[in-house]
N, C-alpha and C positions, 0 to 999 in steps of 0.2 A: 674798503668794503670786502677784498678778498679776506683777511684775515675772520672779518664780521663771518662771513659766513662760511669759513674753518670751524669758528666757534661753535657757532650754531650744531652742525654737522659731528663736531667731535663732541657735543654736548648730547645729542639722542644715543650717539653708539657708548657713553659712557654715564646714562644717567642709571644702567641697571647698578652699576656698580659704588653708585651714593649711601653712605650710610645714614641714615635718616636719623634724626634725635629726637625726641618727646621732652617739652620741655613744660615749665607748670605753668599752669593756666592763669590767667589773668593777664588784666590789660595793657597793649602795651609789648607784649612780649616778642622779640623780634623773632626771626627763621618760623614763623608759624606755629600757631596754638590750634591744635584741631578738637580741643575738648568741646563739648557741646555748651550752647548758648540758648536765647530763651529757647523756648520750644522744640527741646532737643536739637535744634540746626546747630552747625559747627560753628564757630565762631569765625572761623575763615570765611566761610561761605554769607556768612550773615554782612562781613564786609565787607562782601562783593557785590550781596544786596543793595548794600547804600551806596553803591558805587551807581548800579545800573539806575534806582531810584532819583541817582540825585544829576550828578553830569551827561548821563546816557538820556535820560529822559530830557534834558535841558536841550541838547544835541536832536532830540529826535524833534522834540516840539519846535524849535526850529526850521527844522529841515521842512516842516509841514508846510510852514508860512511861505517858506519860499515855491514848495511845490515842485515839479516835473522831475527831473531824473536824478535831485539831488533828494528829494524825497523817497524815492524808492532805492536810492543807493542805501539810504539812511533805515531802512525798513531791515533792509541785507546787514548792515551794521549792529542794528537791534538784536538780528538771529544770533551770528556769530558771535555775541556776547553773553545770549544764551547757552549757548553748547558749551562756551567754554563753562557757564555756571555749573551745566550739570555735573562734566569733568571736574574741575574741583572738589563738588558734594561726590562723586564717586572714589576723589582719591582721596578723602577727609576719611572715608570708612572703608576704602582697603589697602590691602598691603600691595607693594609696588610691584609689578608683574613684570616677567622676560622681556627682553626686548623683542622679540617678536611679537609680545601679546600687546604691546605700548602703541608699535605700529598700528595696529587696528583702533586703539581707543584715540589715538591722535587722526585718526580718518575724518570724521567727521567737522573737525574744527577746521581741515587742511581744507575739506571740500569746500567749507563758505569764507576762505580766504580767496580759495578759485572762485567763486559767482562771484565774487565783490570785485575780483578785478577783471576777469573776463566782461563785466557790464561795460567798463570802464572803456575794453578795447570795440566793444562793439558802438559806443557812442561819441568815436574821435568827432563828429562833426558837430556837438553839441556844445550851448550857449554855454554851458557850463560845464567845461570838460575841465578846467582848472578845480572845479570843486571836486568832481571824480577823480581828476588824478592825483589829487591830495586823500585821498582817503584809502585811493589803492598803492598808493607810494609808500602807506604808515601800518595797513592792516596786518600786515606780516608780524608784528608786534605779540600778533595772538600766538606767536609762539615761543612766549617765553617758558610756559611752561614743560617746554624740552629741553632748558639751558639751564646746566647743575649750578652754576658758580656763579651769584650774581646775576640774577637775569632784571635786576633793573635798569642799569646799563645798557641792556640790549634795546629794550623798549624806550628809550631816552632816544639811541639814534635811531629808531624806524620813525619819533614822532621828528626830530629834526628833517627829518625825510619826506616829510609834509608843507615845511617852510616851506620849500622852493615856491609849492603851486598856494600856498596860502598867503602868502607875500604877495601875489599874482592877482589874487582876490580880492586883497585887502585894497589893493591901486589902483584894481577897477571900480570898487565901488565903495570906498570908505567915505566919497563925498556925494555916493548918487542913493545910496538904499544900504540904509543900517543894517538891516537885517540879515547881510551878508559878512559881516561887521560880528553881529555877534554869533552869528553861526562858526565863524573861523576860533573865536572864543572857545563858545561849546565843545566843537571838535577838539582843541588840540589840549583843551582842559580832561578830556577823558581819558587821554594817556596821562600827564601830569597825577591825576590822581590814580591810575594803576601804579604809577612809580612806587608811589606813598603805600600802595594795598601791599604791593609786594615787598615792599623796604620792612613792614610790621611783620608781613606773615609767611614771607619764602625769602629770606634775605639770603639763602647757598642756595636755593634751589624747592624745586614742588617739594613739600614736605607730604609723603603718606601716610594712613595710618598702620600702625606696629601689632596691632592686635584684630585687624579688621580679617574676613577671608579674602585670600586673593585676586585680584583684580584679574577680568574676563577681558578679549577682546570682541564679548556676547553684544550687543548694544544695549547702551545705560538707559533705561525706560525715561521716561519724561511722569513727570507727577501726573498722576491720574490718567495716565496712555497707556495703552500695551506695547511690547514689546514688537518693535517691527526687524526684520531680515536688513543685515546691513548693505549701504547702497554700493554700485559698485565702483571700483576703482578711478579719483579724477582724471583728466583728461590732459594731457601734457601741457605744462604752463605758459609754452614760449606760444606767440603769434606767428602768423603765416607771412609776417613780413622776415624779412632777411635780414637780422642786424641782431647784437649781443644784446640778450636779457639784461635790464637795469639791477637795482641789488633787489628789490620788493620780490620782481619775480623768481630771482637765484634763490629765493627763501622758498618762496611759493613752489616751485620746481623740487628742492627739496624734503617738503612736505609730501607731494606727491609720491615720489620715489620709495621713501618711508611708509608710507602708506600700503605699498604692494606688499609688502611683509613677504610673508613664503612664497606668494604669488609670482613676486619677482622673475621666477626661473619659468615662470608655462610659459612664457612668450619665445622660448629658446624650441627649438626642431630638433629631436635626432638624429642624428648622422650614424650610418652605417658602414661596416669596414668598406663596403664596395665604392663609399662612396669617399675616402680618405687615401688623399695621394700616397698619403707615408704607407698604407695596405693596400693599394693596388698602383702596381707603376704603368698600366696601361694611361692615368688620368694622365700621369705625367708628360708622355708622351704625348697625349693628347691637347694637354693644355689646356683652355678652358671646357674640356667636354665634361666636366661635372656637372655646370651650368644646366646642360641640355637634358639631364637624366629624368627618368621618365618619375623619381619622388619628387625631381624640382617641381619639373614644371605642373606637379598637380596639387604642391603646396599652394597657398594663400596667402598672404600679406598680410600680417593685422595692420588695420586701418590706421594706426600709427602714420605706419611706413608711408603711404600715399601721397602725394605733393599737394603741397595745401591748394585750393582752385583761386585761381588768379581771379582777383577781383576787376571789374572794370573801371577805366580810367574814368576821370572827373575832373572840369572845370566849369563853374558854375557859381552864380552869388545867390547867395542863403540867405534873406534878410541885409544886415551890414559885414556879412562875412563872404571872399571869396574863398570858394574852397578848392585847393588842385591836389587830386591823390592817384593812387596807384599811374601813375604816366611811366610808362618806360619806353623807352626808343623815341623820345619825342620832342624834336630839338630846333621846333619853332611857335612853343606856346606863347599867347601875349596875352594880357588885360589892356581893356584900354577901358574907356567912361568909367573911370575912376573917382570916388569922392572921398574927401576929406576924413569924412567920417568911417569909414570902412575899414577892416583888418583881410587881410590877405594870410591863409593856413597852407601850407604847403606840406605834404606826406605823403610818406613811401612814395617818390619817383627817384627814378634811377635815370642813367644817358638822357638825361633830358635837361632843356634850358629853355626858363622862362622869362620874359620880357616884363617889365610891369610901369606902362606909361600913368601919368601925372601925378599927383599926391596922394596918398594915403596916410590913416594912422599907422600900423605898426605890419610886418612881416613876423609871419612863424615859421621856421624850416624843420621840421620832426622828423628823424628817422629817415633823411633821402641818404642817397649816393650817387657821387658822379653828377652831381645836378649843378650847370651855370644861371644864375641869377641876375639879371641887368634891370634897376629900377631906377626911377627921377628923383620921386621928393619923400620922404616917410619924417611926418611929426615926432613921433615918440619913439619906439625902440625896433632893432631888426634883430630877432632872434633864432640863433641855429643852434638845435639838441640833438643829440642821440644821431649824428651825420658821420660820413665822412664822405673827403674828396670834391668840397663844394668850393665851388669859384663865385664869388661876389663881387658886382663892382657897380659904385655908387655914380649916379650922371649929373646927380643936383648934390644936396644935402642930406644929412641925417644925424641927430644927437648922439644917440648910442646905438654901438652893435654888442650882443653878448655873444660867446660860443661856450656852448658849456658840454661836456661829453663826445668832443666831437673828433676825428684825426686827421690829420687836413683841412687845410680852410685857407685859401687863397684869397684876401679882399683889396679891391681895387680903389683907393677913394678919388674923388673927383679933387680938383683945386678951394669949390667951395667945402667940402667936406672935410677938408682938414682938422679943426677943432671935433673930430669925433671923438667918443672915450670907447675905446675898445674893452672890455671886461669880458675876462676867461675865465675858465676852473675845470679842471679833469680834462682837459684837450690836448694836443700836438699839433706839432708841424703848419704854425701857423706863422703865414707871412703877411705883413700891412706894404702895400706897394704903391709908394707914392708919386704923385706927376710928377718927371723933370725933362723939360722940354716937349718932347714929342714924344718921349717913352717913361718907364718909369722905374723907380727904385724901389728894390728892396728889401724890408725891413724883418727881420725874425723876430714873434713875439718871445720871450723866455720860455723856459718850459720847467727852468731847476732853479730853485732862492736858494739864499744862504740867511742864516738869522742867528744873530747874536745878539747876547743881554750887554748895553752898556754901561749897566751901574742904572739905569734908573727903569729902560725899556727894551722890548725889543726891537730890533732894527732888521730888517729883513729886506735885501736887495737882491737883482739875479747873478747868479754867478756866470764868472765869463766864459766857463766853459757854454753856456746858455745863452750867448751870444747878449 
């Protein structure tokens, strides 16, 4: 995903320098036809039309049936598919502008990739947060149109970036309520068929037009609006929790950044010779008495810089869910009256260790650190994302554990737990430490394969440097 989003990144700072081709009209024609189609619309734009017309409306009507926050995540999806319509119809009729002038026409599209996923982070405790995080996991998608070379490719793996939590969906209700069933459909149908838009009509990249006037970074009026003053700059993409941005947001993040265009440099302060060790060696001697000078201390901090406000801690069941978040220092949580039927969510705690008496269906560990976990019996799966430095250890039974994104992970199994299936992907430093006698052994998961074709497949084992 580092690479993914090199690409990205060296694809805005080098799309001023794309040479664009015009190629003859008709259907069919790959890298984009911007001639006009009926009613003077471009023909790129027109199948974009049937793009929103046919999957996006399938996607929304959907989303309707189901209702609560997967309906207005779906409302935010509708927009974002707008702007980028108008982007399009603004670059169908002009010619391709500086890069500084890109920045600002890319603003808008960057902003409601921020609402779409900032929803997301404000509603971790929701019945449906696998359907929000499939949509903010793939929305970044919307920017292909800053990636010169192929940007269908790109938009392939942002919707692969949606399996995780769509797989998620699909298991919890493929035998309880269809409707989620084909909602999952809908959704990951309307990338599918951007692949197809863009394969026809930007196969190297946005095509602009060659004879149009110059493309503003003014704002692109909306049919039958006025022209309003552009909004101002989004809001930094990472959360106030303490952990590395997943890929969505490193897209989202650099959107934003792009976005400040000139801007960029007013958040920087003047410095003064008086105020420059190398031009006054009294600082030097002093050592930090810069700090104290009377332009520090009557600067201000843009709101940036401020530390996000600590949320308060939470343990508490929500319907069938327990929920434990923000805990830190807290290293005698327990659940007890437990049922069968229940899921246990665990996020953002840090130094802290939870206890979780009798059975339950499944654990989720998102985003902790430093967190011990000691539970009985879990039916279905224990899963730990986006962690590191957790200590698990099982007292009864459990089918599966996954780790997926995680550094660290120390699990314990009990005697009955033996036949667990451990399943990793993008993790380290992970040990399985099994009973032997009174203490226990352990085991190092791999972390490095080797895979070779034998004439018919491939074979892929760990290599022993991988223990």
């Amino acid at each position: 995903m580092e690479a993914l989003m090199h690409r990205l990144e060296q694809a805005v700072v080098r799309l001023e320098g794309v040479s664009l081709r015009m190629q003859t009209p008709g259907r069919g024609v790959a890298n984009g036809d911007i001639a006009n189609g009926i009613n003077g619309v471009p023909q790129a734009v027109e199948a974009f039309d049937l793009l929103l017309g046919g999957p996006v409306s399938d996607y929304l009507r959907i989303s309707r049936t189901i209702g609560e926050d997967v309906e207005k995540h779906a409302e935010m999806v509708s927009s974002a598919l707008e702007e980028q319509r108008n982007f399009l119809k603004m670059a169908s009729t002009h010619q391709q502008p500086a890069q500084t002038e890109l920045a600002g026409l890319l603003r808008p599209i960057s902003e409601k990739i921020q609402e779409i996923q900032n929803f997301r982070e404000r509603n971790r405790g929701s019945s449906l947060f696998n359907h929000l995080s499939a949509v903010s996991e793939s929305i970044p998608a919307l920017g292909w149109v800053a990636v010169c070379q192929k940007p269908g490719p790109y938009v392939k793996e942002m919707n692969d970036a949606a399996m995780f939590y769509t797989n998620r969906v699909l298991k919890d209700y493929k035998d309880t309520d269809r409707r989620h069933v084909d909602w999952v459909r809908s959704y990951l149908n309307i990338w599918t068929e951007l692949q197809a838009y863009i394969k026809q009509h930007h196969t190297t990249g946005l095509v602009w037009s060659q004879d149009g006037p110059m493309a503003s970074s003014l704002p692109v009026p909306s049919p039958g609006g006025p022209s309003v003053p552009p909004p101002p700059p989004p809001p930094p993409a990472f959360t106030d929790e303490d952990s590395k941005p997943d890929s969505a947001a490193l897209h989202s993040a650099l959107f934003a950044q792009l976005n400040q265009g000139e801007a960029i440099t007013k958040g920087l302060k003047h410095v003064s010779d008086d105020q420059k060790t190398h031009k006054n060696p009294s600082l030097r001697s002093q050592g930090g008495g810069a700090a104290s000078s009377p332009h520090k201390t009557q600067s201000h901090r843009p709101p940036s810089s401020q530390p996000p406000p600590q949320r308060p801690p939470l343990l508490e069941l929500e319907g069938k869910k327990w929920r434990v978040e923000y805990q830190h220092q807290a290293p005698d949580l327990v659940i007890t009256d437990t049922e069968l039927r229940q899921v246990v969510y665990i996020f953002s705690c840090t130094n802290s260790t939870l206890q979780i008496k009798g059975k339950v269906n499944s654990i989720i560990v998102d985003n902790c650190k430093k967190l011990g976990l000691v539970f009985d019996n879990v039916v279905g799966i224990v899963e730990i994302i986006n962690s590191k430095d957790i200590q698990l250890q099982v007292m009864g039974t459990v089918p599966t554990i996954s780790i997926n994104k995680t550094d660290g992970c120390h699990v314990y199994l009990s005697q009955d737990a033996l036949g667990c299936e451990i399943i990793s992907a993008k993790s380290s430093e992970m040990n399985i430490l099994l009973p032997h006698g009174d203490d226990y052994r352990e085991f190092p998961v791999p972390e490095q394969f080797k895979t070779v074709w034998d004439g018919s497949k491939l074979v892929t084992e760990p290599t022993e440097i991988a223990g």
